[in-house]
NUDRENLUM-86775 format. One record per residue (C-alpha): residue in three letters; x, y negated, z negated. Coordinates in pm, 1 decimal. Example, Ala and Ser with C-alpha at 12.3 -4.5 7.8 and 13.67 -1.06 7.14 Angstrom:
2
+-------+----------+----------+----------+
! vexmi !       px !       py !       pz !
+-------+----------+----------+----------+
!   ALA !   1230.0 !    450.0 !   -780.0 !
!   SER !   1367.0 !    106.0 !   -714.0 !
+-------+----------+----------+----------+
end
This chain:
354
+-------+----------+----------+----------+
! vexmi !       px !       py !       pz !
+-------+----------+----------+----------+
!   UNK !   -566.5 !   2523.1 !  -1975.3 !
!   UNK !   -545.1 !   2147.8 !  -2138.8 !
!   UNK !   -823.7 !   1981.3 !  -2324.7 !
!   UNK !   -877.5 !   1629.0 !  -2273.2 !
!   UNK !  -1155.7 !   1376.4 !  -2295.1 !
!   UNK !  -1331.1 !   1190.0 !  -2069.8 !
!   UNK !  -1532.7 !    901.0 !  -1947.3 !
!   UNK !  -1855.3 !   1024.3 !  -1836.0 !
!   UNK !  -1777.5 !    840.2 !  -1494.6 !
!   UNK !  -1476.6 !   1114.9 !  -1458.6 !
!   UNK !  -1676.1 !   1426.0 !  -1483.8 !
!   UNK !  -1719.9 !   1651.0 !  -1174.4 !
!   UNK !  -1862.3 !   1936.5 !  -1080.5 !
!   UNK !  -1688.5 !   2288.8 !  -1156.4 !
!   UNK !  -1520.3 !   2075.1 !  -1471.5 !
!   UNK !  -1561.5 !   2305.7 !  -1806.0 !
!   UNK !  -1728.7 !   2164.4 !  -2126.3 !
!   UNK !  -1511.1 !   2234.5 !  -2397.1 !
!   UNK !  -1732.1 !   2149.4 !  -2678.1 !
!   UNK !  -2085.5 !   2124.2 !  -2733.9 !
!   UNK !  -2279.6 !   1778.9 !  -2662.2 !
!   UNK !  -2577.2 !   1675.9 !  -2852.5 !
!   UNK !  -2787.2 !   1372.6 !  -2832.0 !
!   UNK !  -2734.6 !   1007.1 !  -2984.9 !
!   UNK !  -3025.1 !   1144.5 !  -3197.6 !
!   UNK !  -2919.2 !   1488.6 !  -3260.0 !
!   UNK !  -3055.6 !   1679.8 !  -2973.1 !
!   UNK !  -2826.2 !   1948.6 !  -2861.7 !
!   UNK !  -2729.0 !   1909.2 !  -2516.5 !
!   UNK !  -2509.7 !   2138.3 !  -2350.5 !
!   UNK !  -2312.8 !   2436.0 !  -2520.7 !
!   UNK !  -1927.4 !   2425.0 !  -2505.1 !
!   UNK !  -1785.9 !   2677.2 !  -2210.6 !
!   UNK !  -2061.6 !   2510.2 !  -1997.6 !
!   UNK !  -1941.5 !   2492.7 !  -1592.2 !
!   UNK !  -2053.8 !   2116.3 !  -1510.9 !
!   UNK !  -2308.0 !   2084.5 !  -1219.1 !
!   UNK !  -2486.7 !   1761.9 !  -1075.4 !
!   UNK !  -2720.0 !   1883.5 !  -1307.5 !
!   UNK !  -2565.0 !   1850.7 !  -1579.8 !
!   UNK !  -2379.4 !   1487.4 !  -1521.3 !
!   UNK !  -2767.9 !   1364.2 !  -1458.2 !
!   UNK !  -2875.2 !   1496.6 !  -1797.3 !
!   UNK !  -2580.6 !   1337.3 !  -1993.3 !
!   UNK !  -2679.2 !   1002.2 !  -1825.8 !
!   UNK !  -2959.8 !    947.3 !  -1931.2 !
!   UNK !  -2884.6 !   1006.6 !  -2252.4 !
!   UNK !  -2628.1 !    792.7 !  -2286.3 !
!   UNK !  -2360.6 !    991.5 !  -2337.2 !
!   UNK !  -2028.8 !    784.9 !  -2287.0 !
!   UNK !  -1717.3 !   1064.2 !  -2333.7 !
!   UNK !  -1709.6 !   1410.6 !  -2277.3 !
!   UNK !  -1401.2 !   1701.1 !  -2416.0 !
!   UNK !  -1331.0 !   1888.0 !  -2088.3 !
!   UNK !  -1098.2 !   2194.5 !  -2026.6 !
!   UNK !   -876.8 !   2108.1 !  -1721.3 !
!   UNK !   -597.5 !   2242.5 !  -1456.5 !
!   UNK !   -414.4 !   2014.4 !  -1245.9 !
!   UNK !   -450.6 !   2277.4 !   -992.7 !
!   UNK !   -765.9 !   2303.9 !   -941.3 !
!   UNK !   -864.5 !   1921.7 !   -972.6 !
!   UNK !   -784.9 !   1754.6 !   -631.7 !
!   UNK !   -872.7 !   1865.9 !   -318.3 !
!   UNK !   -698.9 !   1531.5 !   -171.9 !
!   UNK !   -381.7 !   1547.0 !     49.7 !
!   UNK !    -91.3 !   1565.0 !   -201.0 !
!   UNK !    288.1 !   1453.8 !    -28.7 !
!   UNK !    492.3 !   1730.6 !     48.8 !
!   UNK !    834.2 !   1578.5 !    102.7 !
!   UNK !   1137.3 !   1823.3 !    166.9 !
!   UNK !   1526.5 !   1715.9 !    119.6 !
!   UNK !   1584.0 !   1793.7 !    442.4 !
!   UNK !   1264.9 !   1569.8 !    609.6 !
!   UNK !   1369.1 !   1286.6 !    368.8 !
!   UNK !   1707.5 !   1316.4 !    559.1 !
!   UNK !   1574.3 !   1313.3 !    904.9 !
!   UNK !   1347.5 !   1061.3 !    842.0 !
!   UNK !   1591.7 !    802.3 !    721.0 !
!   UNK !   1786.3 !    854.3 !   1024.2 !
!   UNK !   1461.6 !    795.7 !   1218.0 !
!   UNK !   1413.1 !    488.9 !   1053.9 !
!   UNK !   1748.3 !    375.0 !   1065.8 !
!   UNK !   1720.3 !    405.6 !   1453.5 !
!   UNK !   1413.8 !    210.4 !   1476.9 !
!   UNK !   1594.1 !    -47.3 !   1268.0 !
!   UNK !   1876.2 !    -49.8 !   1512.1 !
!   UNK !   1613.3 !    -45.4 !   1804.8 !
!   UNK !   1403.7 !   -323.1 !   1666.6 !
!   UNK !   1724.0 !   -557.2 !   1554.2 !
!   UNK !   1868.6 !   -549.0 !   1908.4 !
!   UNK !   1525.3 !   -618.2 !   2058.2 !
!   UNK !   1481.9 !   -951.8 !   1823.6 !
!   UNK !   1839.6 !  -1081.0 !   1897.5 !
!   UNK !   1784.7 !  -1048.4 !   2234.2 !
!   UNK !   1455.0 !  -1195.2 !   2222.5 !
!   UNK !   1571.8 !  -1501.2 !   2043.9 !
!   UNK !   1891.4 !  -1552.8 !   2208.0 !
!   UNK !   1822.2 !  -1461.0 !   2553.7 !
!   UNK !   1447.9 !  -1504.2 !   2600.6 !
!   UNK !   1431.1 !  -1144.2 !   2649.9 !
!   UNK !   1112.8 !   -955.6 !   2758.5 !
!   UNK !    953.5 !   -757.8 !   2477.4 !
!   UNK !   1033.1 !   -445.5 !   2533.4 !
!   UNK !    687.5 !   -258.8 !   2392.7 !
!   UNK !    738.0 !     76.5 !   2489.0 !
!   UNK !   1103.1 !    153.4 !   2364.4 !
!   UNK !    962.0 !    -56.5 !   2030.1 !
!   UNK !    672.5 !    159.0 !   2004.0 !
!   UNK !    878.5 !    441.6 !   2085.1 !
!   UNK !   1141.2 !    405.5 !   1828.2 !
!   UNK !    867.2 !    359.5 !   1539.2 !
!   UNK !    686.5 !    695.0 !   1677.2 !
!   UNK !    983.1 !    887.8 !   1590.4 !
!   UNK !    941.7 !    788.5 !   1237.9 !
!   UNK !    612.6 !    845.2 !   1212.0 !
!   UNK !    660.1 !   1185.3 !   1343.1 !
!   UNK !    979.3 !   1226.0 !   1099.8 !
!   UNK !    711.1 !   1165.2 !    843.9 !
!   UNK !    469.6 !   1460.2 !    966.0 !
!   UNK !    128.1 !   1305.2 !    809.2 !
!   UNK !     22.8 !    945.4 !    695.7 !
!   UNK !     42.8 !   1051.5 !    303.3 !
!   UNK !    401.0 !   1155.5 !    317.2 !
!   UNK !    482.2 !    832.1 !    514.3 !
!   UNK !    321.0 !    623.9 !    244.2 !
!   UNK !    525.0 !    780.2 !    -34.4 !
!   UNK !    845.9 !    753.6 !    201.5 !
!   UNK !    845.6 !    432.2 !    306.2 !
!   UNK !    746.9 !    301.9 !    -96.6 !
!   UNK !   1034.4 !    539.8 !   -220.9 !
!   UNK !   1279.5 !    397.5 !     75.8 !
!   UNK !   1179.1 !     44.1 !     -8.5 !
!   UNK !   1356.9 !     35.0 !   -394.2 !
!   UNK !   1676.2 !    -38.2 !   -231.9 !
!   UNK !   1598.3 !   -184.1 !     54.1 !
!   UNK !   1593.1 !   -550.4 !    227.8 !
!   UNK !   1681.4 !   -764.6 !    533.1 !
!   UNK !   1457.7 !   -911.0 !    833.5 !
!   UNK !   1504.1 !   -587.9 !   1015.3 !
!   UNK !   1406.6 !   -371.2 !    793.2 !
!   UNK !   1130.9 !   -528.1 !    692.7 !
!   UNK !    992.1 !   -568.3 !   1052.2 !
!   UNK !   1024.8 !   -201.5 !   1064.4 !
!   UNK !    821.8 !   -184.8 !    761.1 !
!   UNK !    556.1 !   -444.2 !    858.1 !
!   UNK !    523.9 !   -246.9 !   1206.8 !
!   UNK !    434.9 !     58.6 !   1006.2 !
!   UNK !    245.1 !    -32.2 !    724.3 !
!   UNK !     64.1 !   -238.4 !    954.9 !
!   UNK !    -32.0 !     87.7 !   1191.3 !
!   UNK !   -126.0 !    291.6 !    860.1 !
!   UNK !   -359.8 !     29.6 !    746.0 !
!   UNK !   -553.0 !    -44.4 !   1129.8 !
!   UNK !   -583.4 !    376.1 !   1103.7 !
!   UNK !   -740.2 !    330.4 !    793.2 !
!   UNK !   -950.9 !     86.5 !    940.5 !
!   UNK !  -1074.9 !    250.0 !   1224.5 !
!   UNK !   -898.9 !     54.6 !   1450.4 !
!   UNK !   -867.9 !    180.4 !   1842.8 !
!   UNK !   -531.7 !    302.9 !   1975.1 !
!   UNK !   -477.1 !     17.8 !   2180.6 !
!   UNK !   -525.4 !   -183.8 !   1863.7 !
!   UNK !   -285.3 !    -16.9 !   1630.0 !
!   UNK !    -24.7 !    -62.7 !   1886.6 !
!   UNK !    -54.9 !   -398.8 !   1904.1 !
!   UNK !    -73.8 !   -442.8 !   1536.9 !
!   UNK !    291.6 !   -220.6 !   1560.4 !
!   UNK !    423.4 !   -483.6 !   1794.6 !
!   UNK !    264.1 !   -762.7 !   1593.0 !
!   UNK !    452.1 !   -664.7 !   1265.6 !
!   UNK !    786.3 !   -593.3 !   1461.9 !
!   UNK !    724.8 !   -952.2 !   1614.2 !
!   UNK !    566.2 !  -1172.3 !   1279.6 !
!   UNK !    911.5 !  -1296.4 !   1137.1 !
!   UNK !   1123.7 !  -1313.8 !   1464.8 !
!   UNK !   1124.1 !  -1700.4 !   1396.1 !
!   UNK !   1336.6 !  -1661.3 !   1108.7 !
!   UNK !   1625.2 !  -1577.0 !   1356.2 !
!   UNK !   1581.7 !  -1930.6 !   1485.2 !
!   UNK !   1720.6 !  -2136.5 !   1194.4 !
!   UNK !   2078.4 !  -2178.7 !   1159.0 !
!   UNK !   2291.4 !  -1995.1 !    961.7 !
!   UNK !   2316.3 !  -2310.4 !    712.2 !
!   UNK !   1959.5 !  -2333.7 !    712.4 !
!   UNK !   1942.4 !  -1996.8 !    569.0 !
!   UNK !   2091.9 !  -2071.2 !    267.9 !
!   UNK !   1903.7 !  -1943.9 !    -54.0 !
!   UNK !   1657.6 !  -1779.1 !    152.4 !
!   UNK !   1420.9 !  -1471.5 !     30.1 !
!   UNK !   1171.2 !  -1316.9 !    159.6 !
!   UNK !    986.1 !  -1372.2 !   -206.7 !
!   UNK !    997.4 !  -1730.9 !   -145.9 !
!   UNK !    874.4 !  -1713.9 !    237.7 !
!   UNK !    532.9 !  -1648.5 !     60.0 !
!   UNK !    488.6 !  -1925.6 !   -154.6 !
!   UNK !    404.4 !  -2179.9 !    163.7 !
!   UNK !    642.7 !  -2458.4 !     52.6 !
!   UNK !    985.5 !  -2573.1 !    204.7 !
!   UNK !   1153.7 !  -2534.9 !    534.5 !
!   UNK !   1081.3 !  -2148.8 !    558.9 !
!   UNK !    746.1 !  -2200.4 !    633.4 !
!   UNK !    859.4 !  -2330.5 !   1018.9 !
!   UNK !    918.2 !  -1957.7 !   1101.4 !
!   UNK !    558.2 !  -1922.1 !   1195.8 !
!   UNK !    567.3 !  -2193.4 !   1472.8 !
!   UNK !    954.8 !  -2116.5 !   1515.6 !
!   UNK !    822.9 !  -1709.5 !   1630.8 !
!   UNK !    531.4 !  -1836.0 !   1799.7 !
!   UNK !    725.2 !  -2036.8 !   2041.4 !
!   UNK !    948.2 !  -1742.1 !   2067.7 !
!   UNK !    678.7 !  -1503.6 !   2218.7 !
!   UNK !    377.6 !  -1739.8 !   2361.7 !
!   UNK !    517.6 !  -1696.7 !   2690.9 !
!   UNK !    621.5 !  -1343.8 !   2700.1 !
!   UNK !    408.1 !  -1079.1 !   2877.7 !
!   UNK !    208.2 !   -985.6 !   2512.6 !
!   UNK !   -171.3 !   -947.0 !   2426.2 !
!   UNK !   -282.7 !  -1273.4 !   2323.2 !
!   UNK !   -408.8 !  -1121.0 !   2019.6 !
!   UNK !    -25.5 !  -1064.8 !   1894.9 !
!   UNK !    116.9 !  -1369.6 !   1985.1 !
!   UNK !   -179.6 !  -1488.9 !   1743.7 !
!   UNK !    -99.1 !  -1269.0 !   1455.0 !
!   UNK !    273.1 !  -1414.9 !   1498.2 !
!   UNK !    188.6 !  -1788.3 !   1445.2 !
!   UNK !   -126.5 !  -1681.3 !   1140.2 !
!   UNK !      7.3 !  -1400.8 !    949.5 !
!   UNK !     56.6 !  -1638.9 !    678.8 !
!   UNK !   -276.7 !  -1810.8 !    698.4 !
!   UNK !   -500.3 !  -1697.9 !    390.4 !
!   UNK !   -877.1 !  -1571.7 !    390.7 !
!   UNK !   -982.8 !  -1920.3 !    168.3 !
!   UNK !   -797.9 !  -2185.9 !    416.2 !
!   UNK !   -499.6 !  -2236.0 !    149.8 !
!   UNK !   -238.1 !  -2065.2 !    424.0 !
!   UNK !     -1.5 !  -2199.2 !    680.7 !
!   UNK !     63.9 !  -2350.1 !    899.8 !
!   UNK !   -292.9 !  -2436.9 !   1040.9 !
!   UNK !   -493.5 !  -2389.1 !    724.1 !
!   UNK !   -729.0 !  -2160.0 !    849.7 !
!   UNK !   -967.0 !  -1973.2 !    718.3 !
!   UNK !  -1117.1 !  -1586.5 !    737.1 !
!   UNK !  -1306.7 !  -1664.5 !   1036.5 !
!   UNK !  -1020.4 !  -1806.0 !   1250.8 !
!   UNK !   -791.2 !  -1486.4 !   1141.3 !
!   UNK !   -816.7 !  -1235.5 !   1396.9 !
!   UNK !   -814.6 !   -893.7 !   1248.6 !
!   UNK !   -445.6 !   -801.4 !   1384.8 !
!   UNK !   -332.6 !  -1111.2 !   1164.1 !
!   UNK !   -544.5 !   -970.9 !    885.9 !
!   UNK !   -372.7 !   -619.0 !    888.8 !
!   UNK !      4.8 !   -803.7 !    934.2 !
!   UNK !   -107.2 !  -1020.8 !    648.2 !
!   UNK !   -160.7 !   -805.2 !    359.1 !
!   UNK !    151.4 !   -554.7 !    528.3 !
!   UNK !    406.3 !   -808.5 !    490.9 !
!   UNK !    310.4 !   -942.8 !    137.8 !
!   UNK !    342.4 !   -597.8 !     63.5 !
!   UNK !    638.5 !   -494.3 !    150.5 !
!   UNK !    813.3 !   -803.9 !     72.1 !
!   UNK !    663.7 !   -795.9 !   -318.7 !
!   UNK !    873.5 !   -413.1 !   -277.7 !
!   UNK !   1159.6 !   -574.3 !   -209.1 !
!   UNK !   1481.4 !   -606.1 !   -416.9 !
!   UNK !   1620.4 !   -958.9 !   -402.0 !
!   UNK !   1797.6 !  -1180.3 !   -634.6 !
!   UNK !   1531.1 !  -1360.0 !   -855.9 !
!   UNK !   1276.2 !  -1133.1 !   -826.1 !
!   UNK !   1211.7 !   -840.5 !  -1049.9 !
!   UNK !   1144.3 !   -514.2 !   -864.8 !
!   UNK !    774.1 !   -415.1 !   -888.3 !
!   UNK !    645.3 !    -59.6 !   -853.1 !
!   UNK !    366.6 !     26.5 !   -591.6 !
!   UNK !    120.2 !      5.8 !   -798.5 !
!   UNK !    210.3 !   -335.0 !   -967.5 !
!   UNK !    216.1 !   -497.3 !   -617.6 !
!   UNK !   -137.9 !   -347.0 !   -551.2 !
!   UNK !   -271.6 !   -493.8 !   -907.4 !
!   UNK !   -130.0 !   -834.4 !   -817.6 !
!   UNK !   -268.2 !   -789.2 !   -465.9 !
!   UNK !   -631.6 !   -729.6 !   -652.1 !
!   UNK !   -622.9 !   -891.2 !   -929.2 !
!   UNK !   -440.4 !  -1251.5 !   -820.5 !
!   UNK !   -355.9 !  -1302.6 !   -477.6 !
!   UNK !   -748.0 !  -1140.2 !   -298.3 !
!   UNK !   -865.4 !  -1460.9 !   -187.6 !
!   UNK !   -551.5 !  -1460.1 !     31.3 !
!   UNK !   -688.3 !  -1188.9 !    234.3 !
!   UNK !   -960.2 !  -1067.3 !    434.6 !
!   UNK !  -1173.4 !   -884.7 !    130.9 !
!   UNK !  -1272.8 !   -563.7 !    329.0 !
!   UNK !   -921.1 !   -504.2 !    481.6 !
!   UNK !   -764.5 !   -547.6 !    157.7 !
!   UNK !   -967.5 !   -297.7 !    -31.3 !
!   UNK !   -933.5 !    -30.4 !    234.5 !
!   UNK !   -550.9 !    -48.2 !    181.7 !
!   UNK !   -562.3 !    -46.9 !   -204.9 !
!   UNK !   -794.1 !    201.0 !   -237.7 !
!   UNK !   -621.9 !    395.4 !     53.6 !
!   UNK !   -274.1 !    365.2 !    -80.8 !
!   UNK !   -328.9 !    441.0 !   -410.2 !
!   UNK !   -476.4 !    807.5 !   -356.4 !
!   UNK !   -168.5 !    880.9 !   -117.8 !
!   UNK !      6.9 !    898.3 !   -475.8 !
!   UNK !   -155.6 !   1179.8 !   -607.3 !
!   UNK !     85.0 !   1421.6 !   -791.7 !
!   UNK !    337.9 !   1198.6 !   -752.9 !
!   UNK !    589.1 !   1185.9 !  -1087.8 !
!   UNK !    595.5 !    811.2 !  -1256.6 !
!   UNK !    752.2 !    657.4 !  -1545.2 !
!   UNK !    510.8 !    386.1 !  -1737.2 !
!   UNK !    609.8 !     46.3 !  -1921.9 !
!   UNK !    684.7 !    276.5 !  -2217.9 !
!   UNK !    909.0 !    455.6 !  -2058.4 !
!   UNK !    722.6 !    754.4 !  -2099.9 !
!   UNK !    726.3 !    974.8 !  -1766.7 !
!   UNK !    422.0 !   1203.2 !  -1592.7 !
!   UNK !    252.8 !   1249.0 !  -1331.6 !
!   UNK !    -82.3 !   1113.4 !  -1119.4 !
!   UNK !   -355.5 !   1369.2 !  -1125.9 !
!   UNK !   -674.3 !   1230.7 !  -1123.9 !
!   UNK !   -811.5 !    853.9 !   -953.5 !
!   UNK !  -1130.6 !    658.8 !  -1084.1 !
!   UNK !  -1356.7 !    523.5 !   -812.7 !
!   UNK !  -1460.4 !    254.1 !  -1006.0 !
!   UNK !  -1061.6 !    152.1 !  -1097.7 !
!   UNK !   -856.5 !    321.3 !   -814.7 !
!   UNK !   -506.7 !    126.2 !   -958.6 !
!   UNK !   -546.9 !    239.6 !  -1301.3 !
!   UNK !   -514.7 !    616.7 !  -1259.8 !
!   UNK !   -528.9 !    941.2 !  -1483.7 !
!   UNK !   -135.1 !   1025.1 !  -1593.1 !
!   UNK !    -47.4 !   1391.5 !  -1747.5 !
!   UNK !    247.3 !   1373.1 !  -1986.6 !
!   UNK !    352.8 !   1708.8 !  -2099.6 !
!   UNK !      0.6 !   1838.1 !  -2194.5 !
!   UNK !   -156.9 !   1541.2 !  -2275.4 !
!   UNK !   -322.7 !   1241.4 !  -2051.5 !
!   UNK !   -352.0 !    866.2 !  -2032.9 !
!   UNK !   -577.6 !    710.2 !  -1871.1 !
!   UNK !   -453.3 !    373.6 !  -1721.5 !
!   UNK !   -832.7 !    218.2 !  -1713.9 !
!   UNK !   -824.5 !    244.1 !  -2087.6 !
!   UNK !   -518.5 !    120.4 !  -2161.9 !
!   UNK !   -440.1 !   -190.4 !  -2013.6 !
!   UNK !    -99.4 !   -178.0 !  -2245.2 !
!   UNK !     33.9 !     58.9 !  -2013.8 !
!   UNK !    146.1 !     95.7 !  -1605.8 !
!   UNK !    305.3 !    249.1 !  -1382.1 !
!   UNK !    673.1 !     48.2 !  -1340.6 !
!   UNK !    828.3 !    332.0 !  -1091.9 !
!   UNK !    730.7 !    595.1 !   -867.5 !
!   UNK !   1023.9 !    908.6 !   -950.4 !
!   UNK !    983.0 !   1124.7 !   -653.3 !
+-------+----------+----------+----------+
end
C-alpha cells in the first residue's frame, strides 16, 4: 500500500491515516492507522488542518466507471465509424449537389452502430479522443460533432427526441463548407474556421441555405446557421447572444470547438484532451453557454479515470483520483508516487497513452 499526502479537500471516507495529526497548537488529533469517517474530516476542519499522510490503493479508490477497451472492440468500432463516415459523406454530397432530402434515419442509424460498437458512453469518450490524434477532414469531423454532441445532450438531460436532433444537427453544422469552390478552399483549417475572420466564416449562411427548406426540425436548421455564435454576442454571423442560442446550438457549439482543437492540421500543435478542456475553461468560457460547458468538462474529464498519460515532463502514469473543486487538474500515480496536477501548475497532461 502507497503513502501519499493530501489536501484535506481529497480525504474520503474508508481512506487510512498513516500518521498521527495533532493540532496547530499541539493537541493530538487522530492516531496514525485511523479508518477516516465523516467524522473525522469534520474534526480536522475545524481545526485547520490543511494536508493529511494517507495510506492508499488504486483499487479500492474509485467506484466511477473506468474504460474497458478490448483490441478487438477498438477494431470493430473503427470500422463502425468508418461506415458512418462513408454514410454521412455520401449524404452531404448529395445534399449539396443535388438538393437531396436529409436522410435522418439511415444518418441516425449509421451513428447508432458506433455507439453500440462503443458498448457504454465512457468507453466512447476515450475512443473517439484516442481516434481523434490522427484524424481530420469535414467528414470525419461531422461524425465527431454528431457524437460528441449526443454524449453531451445525455449529460444534460436532454429528451430522446432532442439528442437526435442534436445528432443530425452536428452531422448537418459544416455542410456549407462543401459549397465553396475548390479554389476557395485553399489554406483552409478547421483551426482557423474558429477564429470568425475571413471568407470561412460564410459556411454558416452557406449550410443554412443548404437545409432551411428541407423537411428538418426548425430547431436544427437553427443550430446550422448559430453554432458559431458565442454566449457574450462576439460570434457569427448574427452576433447573438446566450439568449438567442437555442440549446441544440449550445451543445453543437462547444462539440465542434472541441473536436476541431483535437485535430491534427498543419499550423496547429496537437493538444491533449485535457489541454483543450483547460483552454475551453480557462480562455474561451464566455464563448459558451456557462452551464452546458461545465457539464461537459466536468463530465469528460472523469471518463478518464485510469487512463495511462504522459505529462509535459515526459514523465508517464496514470489518472486515479479527480478534485471536485479542480476536475482538469487531476491526481497522477507514477510508479509509487503521485502528483497532483492542482498543485503543480508546471505540469499537464500532453497525451492520453491508452
Amino acid at each position: 500500500m502507497a503513502q501519499m499526502r493530501i489536501r484535506l479537500n481529497r480525504l474520503k471516507s474508508g481512506m487510512i491515516i498513516k500518521d498521527n495529526i495533532y493540532s496547530k497548537t499541539g493537541t493530538f488529533l487522530i492516531g496514525s492507522g485511523t479508518v477516516v469517517t465523516q467524522e473525522i474530516i469534520e474534526l480536522l476542519t475545524k481545526h485547520f488542518i490543511d494536508f493529511v499522510n494517507v495510506e492508499y490503493s488504486v483499487a479500492e479508490e474509485s467506484n466511477q466507471e473506468v474504460s474497458k477497451i478490448t483490441p478487438e472492440q477498438e477494431k470493430a468500432f473503427k470500422e463502425g465509424f468508418q461506415i458512418a463516415e462513408d454514410t454521412v459523406s455520401r449524404n452531404l454530397k448529395e445534399i449539396a449537389s443535388n438538393d437531396k432530402d436529409v436522410d435522418v434515419n439511415e444518418l441516425l442509424d449509421s451513428l447508432n452502430e458506433v455507439v453500440i460498437k462503443a458498448d457504454t458512453t465512457v468507453n466512447l469518450c476515450v475512443l473517439l479522443s484516442k481516434m481523434k490524434e490522427n484524424a481530420t477532414g469535414l467528414y470525419n469531423h461531422s461524425v465527431n460533432v454528431a457524437l460528441w454532441g449526443q454524449i453531451l445532450a445525455g449529460w444534460m438531460g436532454y429528451s430522446d427526441e432532442m439528442i437526435d436532433r442534436v445528432a443530425i444537427a452536428g452531422i448537418l453544422h459544416d455542410i456549407g463548407i462543401l459549397k465553396f469552390a475548390q479554389n476557395e478552399l485553399k489554406g483552409f483549417s478547421f483551426h482557423k474556421e474558429l477564429d470568425g475572420q475571413g471568407p470561412f466564416t460564410k459556411h454558416t449562411m452557406y449550410g443554412y441555405e443548404l437545409v432551411k427548406n428541407k423537411d428538418l426540425d426548425q430547431s436544427i436548421k437553427q443550430a446550422v446557421l448559430t453554432h458559431h455564435e458565442h454566449a457574450d454576442g462576439t460570434g457569427f454571423p448574427l452576433s447573438v447572444n446566450n439568449k438567442s442560442i437555442n440549446p441544440i446550438a449550445r451543445v453543437i457549439a462547444i462539440a465542434d470547438v472541441y473536436d476541431t482543437m483535437l485535430m491534427k492540421e498543419i499550423g496547429f500543435r496537437k493538444l491533449s484532451p485535457f489541454e483543450v478542456l483547460i483552454q475551453l475553461s480557462e480562455t474561451q468560457s464566455k464563448n459558451f453557454d456557462p452551464v452546458t460547458l461545465l457539464t461537459f468538462t466536468s463530465r469528460l474529464a472523469q471518463t478518464f479515470i485510469q487512463c495511462k498519460v504522459r505529462l509535459n515532463n515526459g514523465q508517464e502514469g496514470r489518472i486515479i483520483l479527480f478534485n471536485k473543486y479542480n476536475i482538469l487538474r487531476p491526481l497522477v500515480q507514477i510508479g509509487t508516487g503521485f502528483v497532483d496536477l492542482a498543485l503543480r501548475n508546471d505540469l499537464h497532461i500532453v497525451e492520453l497513452l491508452d
